[in-house]
C-alpha positions as CSV (number, residue, x, y, z in Angstrom):
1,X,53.7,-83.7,2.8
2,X,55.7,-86.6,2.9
3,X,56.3,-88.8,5.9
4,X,57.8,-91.9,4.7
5,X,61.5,-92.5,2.9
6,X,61.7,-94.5,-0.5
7,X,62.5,-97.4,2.1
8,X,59.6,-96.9,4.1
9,X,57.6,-96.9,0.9
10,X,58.9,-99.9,-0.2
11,X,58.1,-102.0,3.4
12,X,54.2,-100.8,3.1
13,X,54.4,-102.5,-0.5
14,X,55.5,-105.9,0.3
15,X,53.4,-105.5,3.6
16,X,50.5,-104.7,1.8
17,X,51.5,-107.1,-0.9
18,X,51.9,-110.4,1.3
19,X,48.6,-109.5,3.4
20,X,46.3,-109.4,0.0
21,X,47.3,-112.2,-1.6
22,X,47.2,-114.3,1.3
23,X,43.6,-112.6,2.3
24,X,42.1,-113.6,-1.4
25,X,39.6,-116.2,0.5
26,X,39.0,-114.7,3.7
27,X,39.9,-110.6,3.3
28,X,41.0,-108.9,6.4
29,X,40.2,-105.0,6.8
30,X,42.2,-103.2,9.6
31,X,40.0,-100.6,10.9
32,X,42.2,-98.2,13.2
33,X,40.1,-95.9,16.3
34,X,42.3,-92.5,16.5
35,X,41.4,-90.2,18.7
36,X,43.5,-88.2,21.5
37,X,44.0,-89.5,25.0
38,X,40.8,-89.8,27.0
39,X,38.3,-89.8,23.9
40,X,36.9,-93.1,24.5
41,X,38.8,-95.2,22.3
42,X,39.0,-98.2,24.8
43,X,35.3,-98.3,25.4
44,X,34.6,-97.9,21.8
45,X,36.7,-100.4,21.0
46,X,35.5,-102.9,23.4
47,X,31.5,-101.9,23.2
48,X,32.2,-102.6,19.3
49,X,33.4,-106.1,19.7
50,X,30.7,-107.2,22.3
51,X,28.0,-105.8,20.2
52,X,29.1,-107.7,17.2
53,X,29.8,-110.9,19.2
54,X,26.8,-110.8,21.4
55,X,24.2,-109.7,18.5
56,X,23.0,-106.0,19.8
57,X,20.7,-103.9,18.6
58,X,22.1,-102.8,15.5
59,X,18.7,-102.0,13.6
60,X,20.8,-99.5,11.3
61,X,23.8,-102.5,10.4
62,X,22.4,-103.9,7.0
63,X,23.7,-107.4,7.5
64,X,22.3,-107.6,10.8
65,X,19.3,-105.9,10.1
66,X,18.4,-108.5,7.3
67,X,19.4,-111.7,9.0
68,X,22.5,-112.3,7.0
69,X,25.0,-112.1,10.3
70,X,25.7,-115.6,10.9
71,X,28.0,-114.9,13.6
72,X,30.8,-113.5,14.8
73,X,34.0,-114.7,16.6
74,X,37.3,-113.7,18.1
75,X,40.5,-114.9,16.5
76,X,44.7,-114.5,17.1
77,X,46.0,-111.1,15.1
78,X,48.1,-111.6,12.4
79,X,50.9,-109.4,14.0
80,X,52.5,-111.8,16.5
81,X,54.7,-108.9,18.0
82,X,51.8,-107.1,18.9
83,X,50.1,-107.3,22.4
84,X,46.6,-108.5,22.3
85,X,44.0,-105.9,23.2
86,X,42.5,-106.9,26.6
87,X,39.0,-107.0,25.2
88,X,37.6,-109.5,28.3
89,X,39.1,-107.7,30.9
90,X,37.7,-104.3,29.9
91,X,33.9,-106.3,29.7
92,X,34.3,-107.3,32.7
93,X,35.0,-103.7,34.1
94,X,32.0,-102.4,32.2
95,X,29.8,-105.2,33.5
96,X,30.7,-106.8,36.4
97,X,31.7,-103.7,38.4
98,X,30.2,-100.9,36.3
99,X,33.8,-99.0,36.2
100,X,34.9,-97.3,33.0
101,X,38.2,-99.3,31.5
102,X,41.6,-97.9,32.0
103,X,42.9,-95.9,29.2
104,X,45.4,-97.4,26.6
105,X,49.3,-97.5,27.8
106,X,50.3,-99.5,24.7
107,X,49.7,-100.9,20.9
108,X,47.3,-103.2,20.7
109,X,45.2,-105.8,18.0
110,X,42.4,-107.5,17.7
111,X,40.8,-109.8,14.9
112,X,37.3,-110.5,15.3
113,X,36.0,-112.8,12.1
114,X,33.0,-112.0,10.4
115,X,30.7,-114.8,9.0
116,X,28.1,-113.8,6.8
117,X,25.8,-114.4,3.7
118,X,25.8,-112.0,1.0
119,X,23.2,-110.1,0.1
120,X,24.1,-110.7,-4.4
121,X,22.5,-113.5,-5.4
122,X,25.0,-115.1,-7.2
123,X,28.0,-114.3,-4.1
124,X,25.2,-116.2,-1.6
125,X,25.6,-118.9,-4.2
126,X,29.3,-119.6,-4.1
127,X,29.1,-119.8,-0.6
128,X,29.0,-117.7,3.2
129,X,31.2,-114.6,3.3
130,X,34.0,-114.2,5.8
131,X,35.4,-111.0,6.9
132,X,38.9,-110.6,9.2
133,X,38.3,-107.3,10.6
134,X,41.5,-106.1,12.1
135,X,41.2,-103.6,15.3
136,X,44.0,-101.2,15.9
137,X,44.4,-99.4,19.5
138,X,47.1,-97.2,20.5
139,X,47.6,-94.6,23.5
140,X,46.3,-91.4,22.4
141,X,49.6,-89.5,23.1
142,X,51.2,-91.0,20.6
143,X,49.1,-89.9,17.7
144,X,50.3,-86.6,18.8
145,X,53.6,-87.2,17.6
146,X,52.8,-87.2,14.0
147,X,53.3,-84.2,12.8
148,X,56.9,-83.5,14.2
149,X,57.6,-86.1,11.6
150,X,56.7,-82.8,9.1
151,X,59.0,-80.2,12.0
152,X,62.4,-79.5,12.2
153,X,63.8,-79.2,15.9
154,X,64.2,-75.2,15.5
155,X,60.1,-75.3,14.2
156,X,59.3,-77.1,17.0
157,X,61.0,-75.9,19.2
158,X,59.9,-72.2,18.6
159,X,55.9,-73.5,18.7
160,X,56.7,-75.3,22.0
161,X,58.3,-72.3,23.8
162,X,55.2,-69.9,22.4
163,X,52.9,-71.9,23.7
164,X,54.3,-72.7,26.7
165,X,55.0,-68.8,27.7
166,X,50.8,-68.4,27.0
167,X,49.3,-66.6,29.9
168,X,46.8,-70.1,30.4
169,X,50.1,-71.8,30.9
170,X,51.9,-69.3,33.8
171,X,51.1,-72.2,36.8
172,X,52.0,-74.9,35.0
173,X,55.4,-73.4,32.8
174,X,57.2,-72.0,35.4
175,X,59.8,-74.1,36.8
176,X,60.3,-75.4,32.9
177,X,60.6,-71.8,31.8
178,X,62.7,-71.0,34.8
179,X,65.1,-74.0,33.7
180,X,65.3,-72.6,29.9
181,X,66.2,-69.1,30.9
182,X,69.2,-70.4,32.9
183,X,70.4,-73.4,29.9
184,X,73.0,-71.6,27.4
185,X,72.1,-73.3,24.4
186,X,75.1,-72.3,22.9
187,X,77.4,-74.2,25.8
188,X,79.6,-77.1,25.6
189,X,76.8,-80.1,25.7
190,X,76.1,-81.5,29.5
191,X,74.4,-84.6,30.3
192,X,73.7,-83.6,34.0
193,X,72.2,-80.4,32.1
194,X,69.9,-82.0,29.4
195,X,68.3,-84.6,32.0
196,X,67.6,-81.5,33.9
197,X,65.6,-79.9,31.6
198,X,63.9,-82.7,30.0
199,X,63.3,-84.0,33.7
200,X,61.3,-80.1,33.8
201,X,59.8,-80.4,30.2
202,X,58.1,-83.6,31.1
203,X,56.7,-82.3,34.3
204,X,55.4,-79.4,32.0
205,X,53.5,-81.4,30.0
206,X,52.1,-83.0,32.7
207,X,50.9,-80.8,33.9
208,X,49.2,-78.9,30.8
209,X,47.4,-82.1,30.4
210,X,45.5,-81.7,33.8
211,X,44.6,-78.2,33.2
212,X,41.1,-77.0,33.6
213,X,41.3,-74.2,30.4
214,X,43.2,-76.8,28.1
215,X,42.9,-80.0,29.0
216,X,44.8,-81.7,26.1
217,X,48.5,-83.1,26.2
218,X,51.1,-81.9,24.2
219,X,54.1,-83.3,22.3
220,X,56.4,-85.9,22.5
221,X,53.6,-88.5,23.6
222,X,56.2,-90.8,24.5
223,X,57.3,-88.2,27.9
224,X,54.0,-89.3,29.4
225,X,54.4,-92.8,28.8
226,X,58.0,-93.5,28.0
227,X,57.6,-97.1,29.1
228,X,61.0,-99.1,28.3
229,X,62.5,-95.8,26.7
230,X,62.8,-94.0,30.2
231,X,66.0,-92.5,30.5
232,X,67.2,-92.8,26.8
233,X,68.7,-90.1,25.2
234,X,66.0,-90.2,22.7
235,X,63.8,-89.5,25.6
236,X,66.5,-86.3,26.9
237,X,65.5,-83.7,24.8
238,X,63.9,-80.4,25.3
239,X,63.0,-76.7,23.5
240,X,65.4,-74.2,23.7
241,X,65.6,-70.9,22.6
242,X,68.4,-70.4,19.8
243,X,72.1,-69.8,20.3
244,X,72.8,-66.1,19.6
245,X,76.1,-66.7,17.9
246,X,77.0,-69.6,15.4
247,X,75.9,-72.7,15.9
248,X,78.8,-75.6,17.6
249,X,78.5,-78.8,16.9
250,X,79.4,-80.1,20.3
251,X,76.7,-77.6,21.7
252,X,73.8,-78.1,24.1
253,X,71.3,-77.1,21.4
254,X,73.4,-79.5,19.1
255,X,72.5,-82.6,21.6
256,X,68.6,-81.4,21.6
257,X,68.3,-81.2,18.1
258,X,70.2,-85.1,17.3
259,X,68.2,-86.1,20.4
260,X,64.7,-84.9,18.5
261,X,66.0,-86.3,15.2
262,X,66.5,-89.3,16.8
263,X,63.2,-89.5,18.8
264,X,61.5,-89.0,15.4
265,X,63.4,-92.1,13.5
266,X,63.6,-94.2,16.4
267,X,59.9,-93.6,17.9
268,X,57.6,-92.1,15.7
269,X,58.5,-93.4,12.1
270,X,58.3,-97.2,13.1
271,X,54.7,-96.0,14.4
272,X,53.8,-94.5,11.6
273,X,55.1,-96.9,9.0
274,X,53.9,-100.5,10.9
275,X,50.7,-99.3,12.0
276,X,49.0,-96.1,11.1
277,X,49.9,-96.5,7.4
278,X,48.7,-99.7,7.2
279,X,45.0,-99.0,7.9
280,X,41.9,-99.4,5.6
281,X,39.3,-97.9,7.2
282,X,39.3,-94.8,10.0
283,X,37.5,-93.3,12.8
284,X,38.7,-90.8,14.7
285,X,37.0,-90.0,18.3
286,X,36.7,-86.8,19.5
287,X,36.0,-85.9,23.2
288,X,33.8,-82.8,22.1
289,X,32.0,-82.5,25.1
290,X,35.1,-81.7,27.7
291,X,36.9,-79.1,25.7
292,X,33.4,-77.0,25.6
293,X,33.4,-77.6,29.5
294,X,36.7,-76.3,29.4
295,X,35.8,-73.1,27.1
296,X,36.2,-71.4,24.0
297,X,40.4,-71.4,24.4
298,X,39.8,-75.2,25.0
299,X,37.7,-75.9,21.9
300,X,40.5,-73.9,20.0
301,X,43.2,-75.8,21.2
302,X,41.2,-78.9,20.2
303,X,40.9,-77.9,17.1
304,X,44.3,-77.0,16.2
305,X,45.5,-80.1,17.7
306,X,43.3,-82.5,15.2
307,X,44.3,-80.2,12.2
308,X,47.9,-80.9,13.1
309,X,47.2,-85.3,13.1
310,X,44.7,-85.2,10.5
311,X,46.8,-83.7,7.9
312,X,49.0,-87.1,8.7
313,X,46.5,-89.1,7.5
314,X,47.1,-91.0,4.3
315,X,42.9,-90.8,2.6
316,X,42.1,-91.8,-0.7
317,X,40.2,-94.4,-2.7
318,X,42.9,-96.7,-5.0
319,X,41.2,-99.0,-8.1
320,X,41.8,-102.8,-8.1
321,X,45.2,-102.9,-9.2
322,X,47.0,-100.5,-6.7
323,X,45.1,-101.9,-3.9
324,X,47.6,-105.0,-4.0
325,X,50.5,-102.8,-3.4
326,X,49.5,-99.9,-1.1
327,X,47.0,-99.0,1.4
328,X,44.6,-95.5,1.9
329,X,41.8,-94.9,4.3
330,X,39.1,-95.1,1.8
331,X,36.3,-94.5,4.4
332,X,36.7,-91.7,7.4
333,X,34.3,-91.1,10.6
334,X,34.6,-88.3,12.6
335,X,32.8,-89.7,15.9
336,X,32.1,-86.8,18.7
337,X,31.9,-89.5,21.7
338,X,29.7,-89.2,24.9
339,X,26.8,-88.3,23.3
340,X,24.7,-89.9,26.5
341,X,26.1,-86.8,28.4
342,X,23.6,-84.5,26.4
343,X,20.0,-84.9,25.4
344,X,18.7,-86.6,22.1
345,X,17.5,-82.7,20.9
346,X,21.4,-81.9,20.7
347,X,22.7,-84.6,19.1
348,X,22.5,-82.6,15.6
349,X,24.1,-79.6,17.3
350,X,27.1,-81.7,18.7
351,X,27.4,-83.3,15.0
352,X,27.7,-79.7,14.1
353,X,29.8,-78.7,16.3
354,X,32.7,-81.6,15.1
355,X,32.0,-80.5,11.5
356,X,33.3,-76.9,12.7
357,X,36.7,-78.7,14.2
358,X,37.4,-81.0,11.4
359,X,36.1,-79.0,8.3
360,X,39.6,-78.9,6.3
361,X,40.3,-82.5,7.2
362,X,37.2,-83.4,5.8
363,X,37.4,-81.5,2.5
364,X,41.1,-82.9,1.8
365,X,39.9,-86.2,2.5
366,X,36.6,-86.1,0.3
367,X,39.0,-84.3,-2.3
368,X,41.4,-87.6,-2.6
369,X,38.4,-89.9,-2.8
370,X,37.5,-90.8,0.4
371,X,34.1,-91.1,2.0
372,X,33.7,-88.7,5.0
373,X,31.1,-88.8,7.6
374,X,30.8,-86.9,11.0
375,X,28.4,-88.7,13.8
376,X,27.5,-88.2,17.7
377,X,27.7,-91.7,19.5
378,X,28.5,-93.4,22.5
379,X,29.6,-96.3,22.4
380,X,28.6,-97.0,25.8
381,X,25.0,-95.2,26.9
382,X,25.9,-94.3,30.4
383,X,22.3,-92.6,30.5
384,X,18.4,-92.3,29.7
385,X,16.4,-89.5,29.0
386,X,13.4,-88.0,30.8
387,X,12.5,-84.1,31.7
388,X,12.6,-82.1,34.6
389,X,11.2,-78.9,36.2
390,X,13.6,-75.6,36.8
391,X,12.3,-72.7,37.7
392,X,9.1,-73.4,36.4
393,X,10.2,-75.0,33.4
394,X,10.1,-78.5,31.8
395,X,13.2,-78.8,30.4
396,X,14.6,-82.2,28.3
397,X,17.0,-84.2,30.8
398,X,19.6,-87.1,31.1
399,X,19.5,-89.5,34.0
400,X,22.4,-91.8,35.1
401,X,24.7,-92.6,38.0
402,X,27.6,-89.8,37.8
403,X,31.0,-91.3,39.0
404,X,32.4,-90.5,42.4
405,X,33.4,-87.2,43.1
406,X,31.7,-85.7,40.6
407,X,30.4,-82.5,41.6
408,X,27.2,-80.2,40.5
409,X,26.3,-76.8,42.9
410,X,28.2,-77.9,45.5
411,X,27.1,-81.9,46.1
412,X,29.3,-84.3,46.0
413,X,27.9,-87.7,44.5
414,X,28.7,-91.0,46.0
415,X,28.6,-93.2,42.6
416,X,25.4,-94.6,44.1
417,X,23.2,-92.2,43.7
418,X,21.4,-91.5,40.3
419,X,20.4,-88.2,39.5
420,X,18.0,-86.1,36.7
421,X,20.4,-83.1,34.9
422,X,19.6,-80.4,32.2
423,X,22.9,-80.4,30.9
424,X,22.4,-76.9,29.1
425,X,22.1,-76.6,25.5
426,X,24.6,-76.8,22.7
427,X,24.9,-73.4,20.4
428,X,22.8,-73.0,17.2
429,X,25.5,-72.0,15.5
430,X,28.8,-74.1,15.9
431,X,31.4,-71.1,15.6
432,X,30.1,-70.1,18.7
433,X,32.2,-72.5,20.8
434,X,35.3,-70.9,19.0
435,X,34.3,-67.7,19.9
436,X,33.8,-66.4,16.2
437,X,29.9,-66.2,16.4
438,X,28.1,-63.4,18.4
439,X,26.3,-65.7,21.6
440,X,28.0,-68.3,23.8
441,X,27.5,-72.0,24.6
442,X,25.5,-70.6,27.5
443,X,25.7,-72.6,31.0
444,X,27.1,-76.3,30.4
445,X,27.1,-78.9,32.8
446,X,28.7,-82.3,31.4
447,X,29.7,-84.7,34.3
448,X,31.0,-88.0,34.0
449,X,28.7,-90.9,34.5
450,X,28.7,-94.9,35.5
451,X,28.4,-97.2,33.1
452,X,24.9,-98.5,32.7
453,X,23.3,-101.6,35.1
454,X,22.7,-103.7,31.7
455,X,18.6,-105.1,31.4
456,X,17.9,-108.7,30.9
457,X,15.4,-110.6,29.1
458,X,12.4,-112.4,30.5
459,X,14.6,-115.2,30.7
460,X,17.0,-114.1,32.1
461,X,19.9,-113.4,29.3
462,X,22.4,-110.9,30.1
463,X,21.3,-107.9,26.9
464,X,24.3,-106.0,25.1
465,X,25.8,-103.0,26.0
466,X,23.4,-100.1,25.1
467,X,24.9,-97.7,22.6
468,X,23.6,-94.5,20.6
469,X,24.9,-94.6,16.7
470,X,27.0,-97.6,17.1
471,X,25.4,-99.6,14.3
472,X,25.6,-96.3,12.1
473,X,29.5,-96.7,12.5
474,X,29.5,-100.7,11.9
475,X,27.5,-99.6,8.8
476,X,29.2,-96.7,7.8
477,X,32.5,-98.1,8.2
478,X,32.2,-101.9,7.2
479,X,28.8,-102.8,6.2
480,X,29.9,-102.2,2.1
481,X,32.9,-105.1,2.9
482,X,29.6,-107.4,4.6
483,X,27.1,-106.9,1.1
């Protein structure tokens, strides 16, 4: 599957080219965080920093677990063009006022610069290792763009209009539906007409995001955020059903399909090529949790989603040479996030439960030479552990403050209040939540919880955020570039 021109190609080269050689002292490696909207990428991103930063407890990081982290510190990103990612501001929402961070509306970079002493005897003797790690965040909705760089507009089309005419989707479709059965595709092109029905495609998709069955967004990414392309014609586009006759080049269905040919070179290309291409190192989040409280059509929709962005991914592992030239993601996580929401004893289950989702991602990935690994984390622990009693049974718990508004049998909590759950248990077997294994997930309760009133030390120092897994990512993902 190709997604770049010989021109795109040839861009990456000199990119990669220029960013080696000048990164022969101090190597950078630019670690991108995928995942789709509302997977945790903005806490993940910021938890990682401030652990590194602020020494946590990363017993599982090899150079922090041996003493040879010297330190840590922020630094400019190499790409002037890009905004810097708000890494204080989102601290501050964790810590100060104990408020989740508000999700990603644009590109954004960090560098944090690694010092460290190597654990060879004779690199420790040339002198302290430095590492540029380069941190890549992006809104969620645009990673699902990336595969209508493989889709004609008469393929996607025909996949948007299914899915949109899906039973789950009646409440949310209609007007958008109404407004396709009325457009002639065939007609004489009308600008009056295409805002109209882009102006009822967009509402669509907003919709579909907020939906209790499937709560995931679909494509163009760029309708839910269109930030300075509002109103373009590469933003004036929707699916049509086909012309009946022969097609007229001055048609309405003309105008849609140059309108989604452009949306593709003018919006998702230049992502593809300046950023996602460009990374070393991957981890994908996955927001496992709220499909299952959504349900098995849920979990499916999940999964088809990710096999449609993963096969965009570029994997592989290149030898010395090649590596000055071109760049593949030679090490992949797959992260389920939110791990706090269920107890310690599921963990494994979760795990296997991602493995289900991402099972032909993984095997093309391992089959080009990259390292694969799934994990349950959280970047942020919202919760602790403890037990409680239920109908005369002692049953494994999570405690924590769940957000306002959340609701459980009826109550209604204040964001004050901390409460003792069983949160159910995950299947044995992972199919289950596709509804391809006899049994269910059983009764699940996953609410949404505070972030965590951080401890201090006896004297009085301010401790890192609390995490589960977080130093098996740092280790997993860069702890090889730190040895």
């Amino acid at each position: 599957m190709k997604l770049t021109t010989l021109t795109d190609e040839a861009r990456l080269a000199l990119g990669t080219l220029a960013s080696r050689t000048g990164g022969l002292v101090s190597p950078s490696l630019r670690l991108g965080v995928t995942g789709l909207a509302r997977s945790g990428k903005t806490v993940f991103l910021t938890a990682l920093v401030h652990n590194l930063l602020h020494g946590g407890r990363l017993p599982v990081f090899a150079p922090y677990a041996e003493g040879r982290l010297a330190r840590a510190r922020l630094q400019p990103q190499p790409d002037d063009a890009v905004p810097r990612f708000a890494y204080e501001d989102h601290v501050r929402a964790l810590i100060d006022k104990r408020i989740w961070p508000e999700s990603t509306r644009r590109i954004a970079e960090l560098r944090v610069t690694i010092e460290y002493e190597s654990a060879s005897f004779l690199n420790r003797n040339i002198g302290p290792g430095r590492l540029h790690l380069d941190l890549v965040d992006y809104p969620g909705e645009w990673l699902l763009d990336l595969p209508l760089l493989t889709k004609d507009y008469r393929t996607w089309a025909a996949e948007s209009l299914a899915e949109a005419r899906r039973p789950i989707h009646a409440e949310s479709a209609t007007r958008w539906l109404s407004a396709v059965s009325e457009a002639d595709a065939g007609a004489s092109a009308d600008e009056e007409r295409a805002a109209t029905l882009a102006e009822a495609f967009t509402g669509y998709l907003k919709a579909v995001r907020e939906e209790d069955t499937t709560p995931l967004a679909f494509p163009p990414g760029r309708f839910l955020m269109p930030g300075d392309l509002e109103g373009s014609p590469a933003l004036t586009f929707a699916p049509l059903d086909p012309p009946s006759g022969a097609q007229v080049p001055d048609s309405l269905w003309a105008m849609m399909e140059r309108r989604y040919e452009a949306y593709k070179s003018h919006v998702v290309r230049p992502f593809f090529r300046d950023h996602f291409a460009r990374l070393d190192r991957q981890i994908v989040l996955v927001d496992v949790l709220a499909a299952l409280n959504a349900g098995p059509e849920a979990v499916r929709a999940l999964q088809t989603s990710l096999e449609e962005i993963l096969g965009c991914f570029r994997p592989g592992r290149l030898s010395w040479l090649t590596r000055l030239v071109d760049r593949r993601v030679d090490r992949l996580m797959f992260a389920a996030t939110k791990a706090d929401h269920v107890h310690h004893t599921d963990h494994d289950r979760l795990e296997a439960i991602l493995e289900t989702l991402v099972e032909q991602a993984r095997v093309r990935a391992g089959s080009a030479g990259a390292e694969v690994d799934v994990a349950a984390i959280a970047a942020v622990r919202a919760t602790r552990e403890g037990r409680v009693r239920q109908n005369g049974d002692t049953l494994p718990a999570i405690i924590g403050t769940p957000l306002p508004g959340e609701r459980v049998d009826g109550t209604v909590y204040d964001g004050e209040s901390e409460i003792a759950l069983f949160p159910g248990d995950l299947p044995k077997d992972p199919r289950a939540v596709l509804g391809e294994a006899a049994g269910d997930a059983g009764a699940l309760a996953f609410l949404r919880f505070r972030p965590p009133l951080l401890e201090e030390t006896a004297g009085g120092a301010t401790l890192s955020l609390p995490h589960i897994r977080l130093d098996r990512v740092f280790q997993f993902l860069i702890g090889d570039r730190l040895a």
